[in-house]
ZABA-340902 format. One record per residue: residue in one letter; x, y, z of N, C-alpha, C in turn; residue number from 1. Coordinates in nm, 4 decimals, padded with zeros to 6 digits, always signed. Atoms other than C-alpha are relative to their C-alpha. Layout:
N
REC r    neast   nnorth      nup   caeast  canorth     caup    ceast   cnorth      cup   k
REC A        X        Y        Z        X        Y        Z        X        Y        Z NUM
...
end
This chain:
149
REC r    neast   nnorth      nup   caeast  canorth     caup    ceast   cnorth      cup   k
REC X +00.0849 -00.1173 +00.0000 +00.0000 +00.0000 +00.0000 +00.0897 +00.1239 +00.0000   1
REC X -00.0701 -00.1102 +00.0115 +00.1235 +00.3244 -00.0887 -00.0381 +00.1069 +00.1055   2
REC X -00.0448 -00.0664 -00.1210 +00.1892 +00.5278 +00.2221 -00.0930 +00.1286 -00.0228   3
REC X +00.1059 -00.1099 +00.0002 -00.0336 +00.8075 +00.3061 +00.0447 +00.1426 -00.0266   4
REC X -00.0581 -00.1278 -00.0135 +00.1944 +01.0817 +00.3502 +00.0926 +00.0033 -00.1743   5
REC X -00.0768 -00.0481 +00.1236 +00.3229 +01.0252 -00.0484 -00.0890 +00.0215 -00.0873   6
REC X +00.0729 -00.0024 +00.1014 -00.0226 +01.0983 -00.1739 -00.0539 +00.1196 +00.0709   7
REC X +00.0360 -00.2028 -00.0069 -00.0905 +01.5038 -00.2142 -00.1428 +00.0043 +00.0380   8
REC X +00.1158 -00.0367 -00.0602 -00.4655 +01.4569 -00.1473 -00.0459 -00.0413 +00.1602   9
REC X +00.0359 -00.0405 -00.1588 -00.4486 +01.3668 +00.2113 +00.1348 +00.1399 +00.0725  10
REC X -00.0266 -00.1227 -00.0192 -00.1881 +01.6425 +00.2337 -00.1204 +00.1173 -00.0130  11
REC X +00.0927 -00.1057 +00.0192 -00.4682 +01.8529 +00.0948 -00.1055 +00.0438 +00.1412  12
REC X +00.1070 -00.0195 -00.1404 -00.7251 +01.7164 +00.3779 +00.0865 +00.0563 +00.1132  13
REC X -00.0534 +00.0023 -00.1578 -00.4669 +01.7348 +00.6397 -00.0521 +00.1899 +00.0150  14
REC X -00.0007 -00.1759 +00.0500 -00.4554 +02.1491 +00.5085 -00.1556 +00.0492 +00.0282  15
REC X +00.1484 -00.0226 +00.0153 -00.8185 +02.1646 +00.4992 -00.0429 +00.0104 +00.1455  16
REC X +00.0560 +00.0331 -00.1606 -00.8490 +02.0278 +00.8576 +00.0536 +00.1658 +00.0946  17
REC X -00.0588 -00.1183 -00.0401 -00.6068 +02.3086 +00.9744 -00.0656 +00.1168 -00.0225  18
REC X +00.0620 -00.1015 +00.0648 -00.7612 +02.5818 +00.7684 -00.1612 +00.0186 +00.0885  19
REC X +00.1106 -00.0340 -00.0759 -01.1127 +02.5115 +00.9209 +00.0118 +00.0268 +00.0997  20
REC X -00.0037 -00.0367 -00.1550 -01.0085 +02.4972 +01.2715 +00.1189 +00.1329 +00.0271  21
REC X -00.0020 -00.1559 -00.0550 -00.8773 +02.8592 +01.2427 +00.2003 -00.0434 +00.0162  22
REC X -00.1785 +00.0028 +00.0088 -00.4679 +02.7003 +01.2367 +00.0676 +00.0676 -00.0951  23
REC X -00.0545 -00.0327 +00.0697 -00.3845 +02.8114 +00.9409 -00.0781 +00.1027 -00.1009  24
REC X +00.0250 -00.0922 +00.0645 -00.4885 +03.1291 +00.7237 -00.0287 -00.0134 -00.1005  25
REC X +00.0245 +00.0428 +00.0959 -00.4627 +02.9948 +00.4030 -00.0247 -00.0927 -00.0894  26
REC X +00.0626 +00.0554 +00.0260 -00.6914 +02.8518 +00.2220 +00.0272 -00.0931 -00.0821  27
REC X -00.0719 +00.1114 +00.1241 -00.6158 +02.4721 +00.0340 -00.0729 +00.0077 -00.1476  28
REC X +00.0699 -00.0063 +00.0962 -00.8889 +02.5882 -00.2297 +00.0834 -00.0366 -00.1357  29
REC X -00.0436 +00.0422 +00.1361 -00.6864 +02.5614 -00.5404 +00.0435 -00.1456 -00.0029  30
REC X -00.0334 +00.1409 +00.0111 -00.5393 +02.2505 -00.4585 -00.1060 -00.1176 +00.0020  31
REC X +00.1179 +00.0749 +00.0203 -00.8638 +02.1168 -00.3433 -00.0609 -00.0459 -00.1822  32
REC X +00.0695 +00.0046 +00.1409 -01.0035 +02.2206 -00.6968 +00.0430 -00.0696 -00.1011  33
REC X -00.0923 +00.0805 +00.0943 -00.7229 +02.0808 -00.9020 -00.0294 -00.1660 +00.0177  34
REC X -00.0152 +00.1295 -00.0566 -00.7392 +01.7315 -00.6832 -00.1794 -00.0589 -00.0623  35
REC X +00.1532 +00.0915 +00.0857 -01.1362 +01.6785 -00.7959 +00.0402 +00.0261 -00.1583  36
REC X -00.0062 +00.0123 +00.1482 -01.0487 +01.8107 -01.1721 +00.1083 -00.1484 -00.0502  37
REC X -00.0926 +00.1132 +00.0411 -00.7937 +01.5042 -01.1434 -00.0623 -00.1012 +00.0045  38
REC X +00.0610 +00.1308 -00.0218 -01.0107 +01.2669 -00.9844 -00.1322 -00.0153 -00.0952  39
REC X +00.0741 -00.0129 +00.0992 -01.2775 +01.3313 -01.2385 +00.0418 -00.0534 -00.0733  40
REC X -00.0781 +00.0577 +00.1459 -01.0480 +01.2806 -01.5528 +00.0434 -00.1543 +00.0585  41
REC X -00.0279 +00.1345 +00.0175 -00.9377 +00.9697 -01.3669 -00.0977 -00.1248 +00.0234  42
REC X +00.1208 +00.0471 -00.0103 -01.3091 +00.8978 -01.2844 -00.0605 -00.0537 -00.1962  43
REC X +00.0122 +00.0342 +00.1274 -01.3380 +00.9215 -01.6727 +00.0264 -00.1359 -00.0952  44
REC X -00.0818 +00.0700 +00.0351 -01.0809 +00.7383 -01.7626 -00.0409 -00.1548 -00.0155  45
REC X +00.0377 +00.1644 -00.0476 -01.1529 +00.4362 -01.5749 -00.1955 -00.0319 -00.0276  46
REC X +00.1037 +00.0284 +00.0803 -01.5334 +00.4478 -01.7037 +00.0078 -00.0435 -00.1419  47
REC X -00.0281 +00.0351 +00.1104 -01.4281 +00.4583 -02.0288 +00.0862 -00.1151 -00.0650  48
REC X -00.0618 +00.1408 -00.0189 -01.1987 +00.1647 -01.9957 -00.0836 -00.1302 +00.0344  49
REC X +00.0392 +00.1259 +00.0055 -01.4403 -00.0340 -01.8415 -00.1179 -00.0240 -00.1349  50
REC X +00.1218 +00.0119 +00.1132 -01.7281 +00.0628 -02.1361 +00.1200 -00.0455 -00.1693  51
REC X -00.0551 +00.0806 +00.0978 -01.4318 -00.0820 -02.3643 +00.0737 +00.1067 -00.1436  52
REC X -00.0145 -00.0738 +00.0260 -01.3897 +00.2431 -02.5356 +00.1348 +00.1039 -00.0122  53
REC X -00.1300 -00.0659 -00.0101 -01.0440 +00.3308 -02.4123 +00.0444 -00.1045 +00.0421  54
REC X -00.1164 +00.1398 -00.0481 -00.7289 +00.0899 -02.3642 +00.1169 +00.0955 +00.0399  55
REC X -00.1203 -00.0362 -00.1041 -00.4957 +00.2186 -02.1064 -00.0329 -00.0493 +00.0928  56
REC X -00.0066 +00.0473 -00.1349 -00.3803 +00.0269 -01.7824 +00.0130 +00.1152 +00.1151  57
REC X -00.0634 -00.0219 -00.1555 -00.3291 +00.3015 -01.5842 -00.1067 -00.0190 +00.0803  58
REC X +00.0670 +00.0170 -00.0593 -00.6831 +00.3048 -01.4516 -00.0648 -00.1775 +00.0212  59
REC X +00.0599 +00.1379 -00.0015 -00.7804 -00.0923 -01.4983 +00.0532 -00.0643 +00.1401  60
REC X -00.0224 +00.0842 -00.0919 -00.6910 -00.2322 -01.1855 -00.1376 +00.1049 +00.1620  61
REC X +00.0979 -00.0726 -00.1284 -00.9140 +00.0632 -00.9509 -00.1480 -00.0343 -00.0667  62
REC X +00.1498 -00.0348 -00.0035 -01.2698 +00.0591 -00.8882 -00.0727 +00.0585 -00.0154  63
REC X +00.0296 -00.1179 +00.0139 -01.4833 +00.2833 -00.9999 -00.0771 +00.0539 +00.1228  64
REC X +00.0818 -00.0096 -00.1463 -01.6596 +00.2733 -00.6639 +00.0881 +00.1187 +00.1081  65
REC X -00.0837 -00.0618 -00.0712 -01.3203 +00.3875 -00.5001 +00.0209 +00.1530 -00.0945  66
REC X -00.0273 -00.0951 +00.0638 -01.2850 +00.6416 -00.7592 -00.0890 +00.1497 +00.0267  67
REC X +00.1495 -00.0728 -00.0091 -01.6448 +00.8019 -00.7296 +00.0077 +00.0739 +00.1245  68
REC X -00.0141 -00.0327 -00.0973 -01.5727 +00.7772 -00.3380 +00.1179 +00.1471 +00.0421  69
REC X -00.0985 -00.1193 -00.0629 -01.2473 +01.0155 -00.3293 -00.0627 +00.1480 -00.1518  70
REC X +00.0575 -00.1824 +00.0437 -01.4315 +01.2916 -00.5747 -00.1164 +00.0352 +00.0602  71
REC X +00.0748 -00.0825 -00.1164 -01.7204 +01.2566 -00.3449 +00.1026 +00.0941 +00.0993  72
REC X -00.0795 -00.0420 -00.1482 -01.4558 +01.3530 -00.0439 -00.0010 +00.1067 -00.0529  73
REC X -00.0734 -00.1667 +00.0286 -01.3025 +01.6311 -00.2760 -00.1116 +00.0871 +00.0243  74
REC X +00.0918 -00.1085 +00.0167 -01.6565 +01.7888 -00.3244 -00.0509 +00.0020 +00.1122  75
REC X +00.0318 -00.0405 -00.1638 -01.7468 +01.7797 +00.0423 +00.1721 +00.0958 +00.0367  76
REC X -00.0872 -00.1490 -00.0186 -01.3865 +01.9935 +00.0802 -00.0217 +00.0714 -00.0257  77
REC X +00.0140 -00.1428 +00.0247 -01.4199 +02.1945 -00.1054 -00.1354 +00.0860 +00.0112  78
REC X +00.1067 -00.0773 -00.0444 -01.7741 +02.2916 +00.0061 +00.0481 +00.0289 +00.1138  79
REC X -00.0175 -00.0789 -00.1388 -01.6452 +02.3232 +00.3202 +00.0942 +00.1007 -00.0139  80
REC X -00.0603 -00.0478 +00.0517 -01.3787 +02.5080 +00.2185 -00.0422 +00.1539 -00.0171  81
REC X +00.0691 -00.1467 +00.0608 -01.5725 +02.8036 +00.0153 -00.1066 +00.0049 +00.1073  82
REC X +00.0935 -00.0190 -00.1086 -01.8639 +02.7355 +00.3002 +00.0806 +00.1610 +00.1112  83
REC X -00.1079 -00.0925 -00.0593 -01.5944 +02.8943 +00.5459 +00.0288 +00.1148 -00.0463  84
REC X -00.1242 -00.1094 +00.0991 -01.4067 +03.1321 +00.3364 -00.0955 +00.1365 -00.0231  85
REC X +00.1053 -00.0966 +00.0376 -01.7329 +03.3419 +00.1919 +00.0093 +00.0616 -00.1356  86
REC X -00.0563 -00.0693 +00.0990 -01.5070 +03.5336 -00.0803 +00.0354 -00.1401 -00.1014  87
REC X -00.0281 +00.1240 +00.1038 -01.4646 +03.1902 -00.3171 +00.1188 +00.0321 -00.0739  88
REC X -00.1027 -00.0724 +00.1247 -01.3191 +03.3853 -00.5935 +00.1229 +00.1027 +00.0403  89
REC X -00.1213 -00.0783 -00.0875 -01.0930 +03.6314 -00.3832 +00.1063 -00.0745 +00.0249  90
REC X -00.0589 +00.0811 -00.0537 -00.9555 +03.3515 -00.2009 +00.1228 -00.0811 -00.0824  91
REC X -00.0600 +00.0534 +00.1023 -00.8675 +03.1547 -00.4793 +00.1384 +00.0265 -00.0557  92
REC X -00.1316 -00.0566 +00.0106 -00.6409 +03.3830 -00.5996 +00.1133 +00.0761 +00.0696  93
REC X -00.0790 -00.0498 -00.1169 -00.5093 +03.5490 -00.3141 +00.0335 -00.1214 +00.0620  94
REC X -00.0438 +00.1295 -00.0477 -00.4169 +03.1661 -00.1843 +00.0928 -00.0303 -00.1439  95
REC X -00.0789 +00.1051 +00.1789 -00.2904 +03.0209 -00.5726 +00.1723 -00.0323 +00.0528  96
REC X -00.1691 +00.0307 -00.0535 +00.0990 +03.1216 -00.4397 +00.0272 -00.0741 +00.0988  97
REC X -00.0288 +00.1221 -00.0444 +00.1096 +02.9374 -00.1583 -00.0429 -00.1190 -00.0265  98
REC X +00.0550 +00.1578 +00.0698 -00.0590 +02.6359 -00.3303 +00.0842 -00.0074 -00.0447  99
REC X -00.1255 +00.0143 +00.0908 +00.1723 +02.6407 -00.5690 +00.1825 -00.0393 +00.1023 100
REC X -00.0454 -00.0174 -00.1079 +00.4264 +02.6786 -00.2670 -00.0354 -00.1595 +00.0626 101
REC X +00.0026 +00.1349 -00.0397 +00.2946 +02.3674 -00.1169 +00.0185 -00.0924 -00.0696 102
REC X +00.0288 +00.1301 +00.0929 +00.2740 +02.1627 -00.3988 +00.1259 -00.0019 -00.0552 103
REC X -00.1706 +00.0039 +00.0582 +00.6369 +02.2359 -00.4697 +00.0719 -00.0534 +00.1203 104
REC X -00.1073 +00.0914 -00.1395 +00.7508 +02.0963 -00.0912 -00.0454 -00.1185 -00.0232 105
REC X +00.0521 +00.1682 +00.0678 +00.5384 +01.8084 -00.2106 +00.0660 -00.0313 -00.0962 106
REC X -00.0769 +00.0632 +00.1036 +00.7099 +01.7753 -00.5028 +00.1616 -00.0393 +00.0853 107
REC X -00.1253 -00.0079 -00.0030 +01.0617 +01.8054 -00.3435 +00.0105 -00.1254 +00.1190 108
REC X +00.0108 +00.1212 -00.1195 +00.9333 +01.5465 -00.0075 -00.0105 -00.1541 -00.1407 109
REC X -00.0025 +00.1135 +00.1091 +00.8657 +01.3166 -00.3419 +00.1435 -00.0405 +00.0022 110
REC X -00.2128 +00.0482 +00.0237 +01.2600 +01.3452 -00.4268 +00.0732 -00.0473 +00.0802 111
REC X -00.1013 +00.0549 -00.1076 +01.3803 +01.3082 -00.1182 -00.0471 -00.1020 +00.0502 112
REC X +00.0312 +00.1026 -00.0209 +01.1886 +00.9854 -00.0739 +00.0421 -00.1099 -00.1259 113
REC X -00.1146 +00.1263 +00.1075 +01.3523 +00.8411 -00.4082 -00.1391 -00.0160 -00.0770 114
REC X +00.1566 +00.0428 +00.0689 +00.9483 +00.9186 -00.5675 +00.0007 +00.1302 -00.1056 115
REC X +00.0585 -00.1377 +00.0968 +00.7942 +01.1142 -00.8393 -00.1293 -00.0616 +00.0184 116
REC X +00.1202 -00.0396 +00.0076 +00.4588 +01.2350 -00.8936 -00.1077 -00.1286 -00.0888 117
REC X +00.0523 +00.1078 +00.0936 +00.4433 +00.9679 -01.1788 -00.0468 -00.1236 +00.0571 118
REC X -00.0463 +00.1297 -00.1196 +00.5633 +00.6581 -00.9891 -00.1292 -00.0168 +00.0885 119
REC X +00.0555 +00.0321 -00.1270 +00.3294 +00.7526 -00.7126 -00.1726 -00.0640 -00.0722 120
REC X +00.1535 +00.0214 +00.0546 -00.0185 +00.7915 -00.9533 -00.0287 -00.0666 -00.1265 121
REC X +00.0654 +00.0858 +00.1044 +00.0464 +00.6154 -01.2366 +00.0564 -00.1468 +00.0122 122
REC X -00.0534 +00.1400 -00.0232 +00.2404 +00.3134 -01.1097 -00.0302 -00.0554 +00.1277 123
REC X +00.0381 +00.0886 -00.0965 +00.1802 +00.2180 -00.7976 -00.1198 -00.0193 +00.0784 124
REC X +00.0915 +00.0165 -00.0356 -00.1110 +00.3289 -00.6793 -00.1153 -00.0635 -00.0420 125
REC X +00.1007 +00.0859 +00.1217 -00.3374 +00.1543 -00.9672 +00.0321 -00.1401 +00.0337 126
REC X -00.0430 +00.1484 -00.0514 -00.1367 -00.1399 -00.8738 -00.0134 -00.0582 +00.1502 127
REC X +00.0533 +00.0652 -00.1063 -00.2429 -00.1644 -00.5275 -00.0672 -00.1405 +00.0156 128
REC X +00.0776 +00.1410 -00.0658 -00.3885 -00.5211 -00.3704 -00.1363 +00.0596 +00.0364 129
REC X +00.0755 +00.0038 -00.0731 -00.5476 -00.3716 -00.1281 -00.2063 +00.0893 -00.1049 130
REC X +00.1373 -00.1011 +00.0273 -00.8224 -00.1731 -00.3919 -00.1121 -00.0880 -00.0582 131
REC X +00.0732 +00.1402 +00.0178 -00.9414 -00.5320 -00.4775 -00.1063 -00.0151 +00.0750 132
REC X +00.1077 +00.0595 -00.1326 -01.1255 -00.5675 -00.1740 -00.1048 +00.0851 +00.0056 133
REC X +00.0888 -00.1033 -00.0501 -01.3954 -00.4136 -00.0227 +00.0167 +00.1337 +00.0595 134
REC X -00.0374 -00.1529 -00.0920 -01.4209 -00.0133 +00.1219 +00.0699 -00.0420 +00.1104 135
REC X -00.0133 -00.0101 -00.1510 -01.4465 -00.1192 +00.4571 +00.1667 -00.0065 +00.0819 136
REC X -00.0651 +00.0608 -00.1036 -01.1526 -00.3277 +00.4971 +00.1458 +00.0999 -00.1036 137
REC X -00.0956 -00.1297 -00.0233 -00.9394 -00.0620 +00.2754 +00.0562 +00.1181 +00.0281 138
REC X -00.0159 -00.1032 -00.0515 -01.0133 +00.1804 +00.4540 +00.1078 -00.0068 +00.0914 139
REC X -00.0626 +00.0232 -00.1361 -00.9258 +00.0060 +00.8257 +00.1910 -00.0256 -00.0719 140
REC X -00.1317 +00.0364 +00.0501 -00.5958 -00.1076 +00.6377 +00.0754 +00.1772 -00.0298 141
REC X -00.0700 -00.1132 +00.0135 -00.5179 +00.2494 +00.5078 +00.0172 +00.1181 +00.1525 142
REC X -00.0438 -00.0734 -00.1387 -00.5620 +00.4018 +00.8704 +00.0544 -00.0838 +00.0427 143
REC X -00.1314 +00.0658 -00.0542 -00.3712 +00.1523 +01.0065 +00.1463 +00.0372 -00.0360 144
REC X -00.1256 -00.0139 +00.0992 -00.0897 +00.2103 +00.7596 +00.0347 +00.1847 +00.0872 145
REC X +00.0100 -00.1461 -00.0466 -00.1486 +00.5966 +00.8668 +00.0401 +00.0385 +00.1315 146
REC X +00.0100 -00.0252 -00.1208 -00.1590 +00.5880 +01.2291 +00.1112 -00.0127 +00.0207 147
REC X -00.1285 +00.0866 -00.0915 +00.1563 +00.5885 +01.4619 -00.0074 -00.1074 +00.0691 148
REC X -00.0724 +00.1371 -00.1175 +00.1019 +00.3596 +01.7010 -00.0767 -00.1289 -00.0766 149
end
C-alpha cells in the first residue's frame, strides 16, 4: 500500500483540517479544486476503460466505486472550504501562491523519498492489492498504515 503521507490529497485534507479549525490562514482551495479536476479525468478514464472504449492500464486495476468515493470527499472539501471562506473567488487567488508553494515541498518530499509524482499515480497506486477488496476493509488497512502507534 502506498503510504499516506506520499499521496498530495491527504496532504490537501490534512490542510483543509487546519484551515477550518482557524490554524492556518490559508486557504487549500486551489489545490482542493485541481485534486477533484484530477479525480474526475481519472473517474473518466476508468469508465471509459471499463465501457471498452479506451485501452490504457493506468486506470484498470481501480474501482470505480473507489474512484467516485475520493471525488465525493473532494466535493465535500471543497464545500467546506468556500462554506468557510465566503469570498470563493478572492480567495482563490489570493491563496494560488502558496498552493503552488505547497505543492512544490510536495514535489521536493517526493525526491527526497527516491518518488515522483508519476511513480506515485500512475504506477503504484493503480497497482495496489489492497483496492481489490472491499471499502471497509481498505479503509481500516489504510488508517492503520497511517496511524503511529
Amino acid at each position: 500500500m502506498v503510504p499516506a503521507h506520499l499521496i498530495y490529497c491527504h496532504w490537501i485534507r490534512c490542510w483543509t483540517l487546519l484551515f477550518l479549525f482557524n490554524f492556518v490562514k490559508q486557504s487549500p482551495l486551489p489545490s482542493a479544486i485541481l485534486a477533484l479536476i484530477y479525480g474526475i479525468l481519472v473517474f473518466l478514464m476508468a469508465f471509459l476503460q471499463k465501457t471498452g472504449l479506451l485501452h490504457l492500464k493506468i486506470t484498470e486495476n481501480i474501482p470505480l466505486k473507489f474512484i467516485a468515493l475520493s471525488v465525493f470527499i473532494d466535493i465535500l472539501t471543497i464545500g467546506m472550504i468556500i462554506y468557510k471562506i465566503k469570498k470563493p473567488i478572492h480567495t482563490f487567488f489570493k491563496d494560488i501562491y502558496i498552493n503552488i508553494f505547497i505543492f512544490s515541498v510536495y514535489l521536493l518530499y517526493l525526491h527526497l523519498n527516491s518518488e515522483s509524482i508519476f511513480t506515485i499515480y500512475i504506477d503504484k497506486i493503480p497497482k495496489q492489492d489492497e483496492l481489490r477488496g472491499d471499502f471497509l476493509s481498505y479503509l481500516t488497512k489504510r488508517l492503520r498504515g497511517s496511524l503511529p502507534f
